[in-house]
Phi, psi and omega in degrees: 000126175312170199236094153315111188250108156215155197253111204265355190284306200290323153329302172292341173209030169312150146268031159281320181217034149277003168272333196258358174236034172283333209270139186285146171312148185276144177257348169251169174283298187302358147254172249275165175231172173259122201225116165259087201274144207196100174245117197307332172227137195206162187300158349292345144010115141268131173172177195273348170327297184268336175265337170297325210269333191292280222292353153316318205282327170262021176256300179319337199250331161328286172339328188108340169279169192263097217223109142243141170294130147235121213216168192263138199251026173301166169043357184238068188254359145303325185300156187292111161331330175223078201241135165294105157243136195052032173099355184279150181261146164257113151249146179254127127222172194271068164317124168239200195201051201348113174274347201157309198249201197255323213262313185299304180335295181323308153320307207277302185259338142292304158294346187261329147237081191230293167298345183279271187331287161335290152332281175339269209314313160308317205282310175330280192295324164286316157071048176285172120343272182241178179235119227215084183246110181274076182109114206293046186273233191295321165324321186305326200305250246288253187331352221249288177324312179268359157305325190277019165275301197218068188282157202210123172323136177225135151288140153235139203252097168294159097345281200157234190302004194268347190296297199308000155316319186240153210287209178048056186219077211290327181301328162259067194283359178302152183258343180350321201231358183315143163231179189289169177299327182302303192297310188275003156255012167303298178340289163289211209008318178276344167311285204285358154275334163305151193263328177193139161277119166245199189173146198268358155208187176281322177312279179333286188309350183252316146329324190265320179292336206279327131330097223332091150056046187265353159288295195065197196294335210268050164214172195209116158298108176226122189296110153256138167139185167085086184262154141273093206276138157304126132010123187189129208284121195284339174349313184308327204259003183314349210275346209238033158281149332271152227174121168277129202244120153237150171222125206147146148353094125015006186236185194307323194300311197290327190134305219317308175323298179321290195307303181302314209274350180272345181273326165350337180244347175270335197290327190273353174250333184258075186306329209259352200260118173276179132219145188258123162237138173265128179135175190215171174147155188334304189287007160316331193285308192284347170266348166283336202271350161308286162291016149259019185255273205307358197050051187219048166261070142227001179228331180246136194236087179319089169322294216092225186252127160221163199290173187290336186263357180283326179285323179310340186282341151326285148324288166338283176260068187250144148298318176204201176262171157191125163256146159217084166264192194261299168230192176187121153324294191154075198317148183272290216320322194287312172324318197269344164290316196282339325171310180204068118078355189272126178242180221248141179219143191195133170296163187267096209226123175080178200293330182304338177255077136248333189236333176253109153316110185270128173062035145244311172234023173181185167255130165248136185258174177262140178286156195049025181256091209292294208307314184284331164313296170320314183311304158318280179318318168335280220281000165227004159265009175236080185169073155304310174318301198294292215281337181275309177290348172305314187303308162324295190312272199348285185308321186309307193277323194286323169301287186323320178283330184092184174248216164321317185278339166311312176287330194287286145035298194254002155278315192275012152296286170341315182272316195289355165310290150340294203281341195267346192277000000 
């Protein structure tokens, strides 16, 4: 494991981001702003967390604002402390979180002022306008302190799994993601400091007020997701036509155990149909040793982890989408099936029957329902008709939603609210 060096003192008064604090905070709404996102996770990450947040961050800087990341270098301590990607500035420091043990202290007391200061000192020298914190983990610390330093109108952005963080919260009843008591009332405390809450559906947000009320009036449901994917040539995936396509993480959370048992019965009528799943993640061992139970490693195929342009050909030559997860915020895979045209079956769980309509641009199952999964996958692999007019809507509903610069739109209503208020 690489050896992390930072200097937070060197932050302040680095050329790394003196070209980016030249410019005075903006004073009108209609000018250009200092916009800081602090997403708990970030590229080369994959996931819909790092990629809505990267292509926020390049639709907002498209635009004419002044756009930095600040994101966490824990366990990722090769990554460059400071980097550009697609022009955007990065910053790393190592948010941690005391977990327990000695080993966690120790850490824990290394890391936490290398990351507070740090933080501080970025926030001194960029001087954004606002602040933008995308999914409410550990990261939530290191802002909270530093406000009471330099404080700044703050957004804050749910997600997905981070809600399930603060108690009393009947919709997610999984213990999968429990956090210690200290994090959730970091959480709650960072809720009730915010200036405005958004969230990738109306479900999170009804989660998070129904929890004595921490949203309130201060919130806006904003759809991340919806790339224009460019013509991209499906040839790679011919070997594996024709073939159902799922993407994700590898974990208890996502399904996959659920998904292999449903296809098991479509695999004995539909000889010719695979399915592929793309992702990597703990439960790859228990999910391989499944599907050789069920005798079917010549039909469900682990890709693993791949890049994002690695993936779209994928996406191309797919019969459809297919989801089982457990739970969900409100996956970008679905954004990015309907993007081309494909549509989707997924259970109804969670932020998904906001976008996949059943029997308008997808199928929706009852969750953890093996027979309706299977069942669903039926109806769209003997029902063409049925998988062209689903795929059309998909798209159609995708258009209608906009893409990144759209989304980005409705952030910056959302931040020039904040600041005129």
């Amino acid at each position: 494991m690489g050896q992390a060096h930072y200097n937070y003192n060197k932050i302040a008064s680095s050329s790394e981001i003196s070209h980016i604090s030249s410019v005075p905070a903006c004073e009108h709404k209609e000018s250009p702003m200092k916009i800081l996102l602090v997403p708990d996770s970030y590229l080369p990450s994959l996931g819909g967390l790092e990629l809505n947040t990267h292509e926020l961050a390049k639709a907002l800087s498209k635009k004419g604002h002044d756009v930095v990341v600040l994101t966490s270098n824990f366990g990722l301590w090769r990554l460059a402390h400071h980097e550009k990607i697609d022009g955007i500035d990065i910053f790393r420091l190592p948010f941690y979180l005391f977990r327990g043990s000695l080993k966690s202290l120790l850490a824990f007391l290394i890391c936490f002022p290398i990351a507070l200061l740090g933080t501080c000192a970025l926030i001194r020298k960029f001087d954004p306008d606002i602040i933008n914190v995308h999914y409410t983990g550990v990261i939530a610390l290191y802002i909270l302190l530093a406000d009471f330093f330099k404080s700044k109108p703050l957004v804050v952005t749910l997600h997905g799994n981070e809600i399930i963080n603060i108690p009393d919260v009947p919709q997610m009843d999984n213990k999968v993601y429990a956090r210690t008591k200290l994090l959730q009332r970091i959480i709650r405390s960072l809720l009730n400091r915010a200036d405005h809450i958004t969230a990738v559906s109306e479900f999170l947000l009804k989660a998070a007020n129904d929890s004595n009320n921490l949203v309130g009036s201060k919130s806006t449901r904003i759809f991340m997701g919806g790339f224009r994917p460019k013509h991209v040539s499906s040839s790679s995936t011919s070997i594996f036509s024709p073939f159902i396509l799922a993407v994700g993480r590898l974990t208890k959370q996502k399904g996959f155990d659920l998904l292999i048992d449903a296809f098991k019965p479509l695999s004995e009528i539909h000889k010719e149909v695979s399915l592929i799943i793309i992702g990597d993640g703990a439960e790859r061992e228990h999910l391989t040793e499944k599907i050789k139970q069920h005798n079917l490693v010549d039909r469900i195929i682990l890709k693993g982890s791949l890049r994002r342009d690695e993936i779209l050909p994928y996406y191309e030559g797919c019969l459809f989408v297919v989801f089982s997860s457990r739970w969900e915020g409100l996956p970008t895979v679905i954004w990015e099936a309907f993007s081309f045209g494909k549509p989707v079956v997924a259970p109804a769980v969670c932020g998904i029957p906001e976008v996949v309509l059943d029997n308008i641009n997808g199928l929706l199952t009852e969750k953890e329902n093996i027979q309706q999964l299977s069942d669903a996958m039926e109806k769209l692999l003997t029902n063409e008709s049925l998988g062209k007019r689903l795929g059309t809507a998909a798209k159609n509903f995708m258009d209608e939603i906009g893409d990144y610069e759209k989304c980005a739109d409705r952030y910056l209503e959302v931040y020039r609210k904040v600041l005129n208020d």
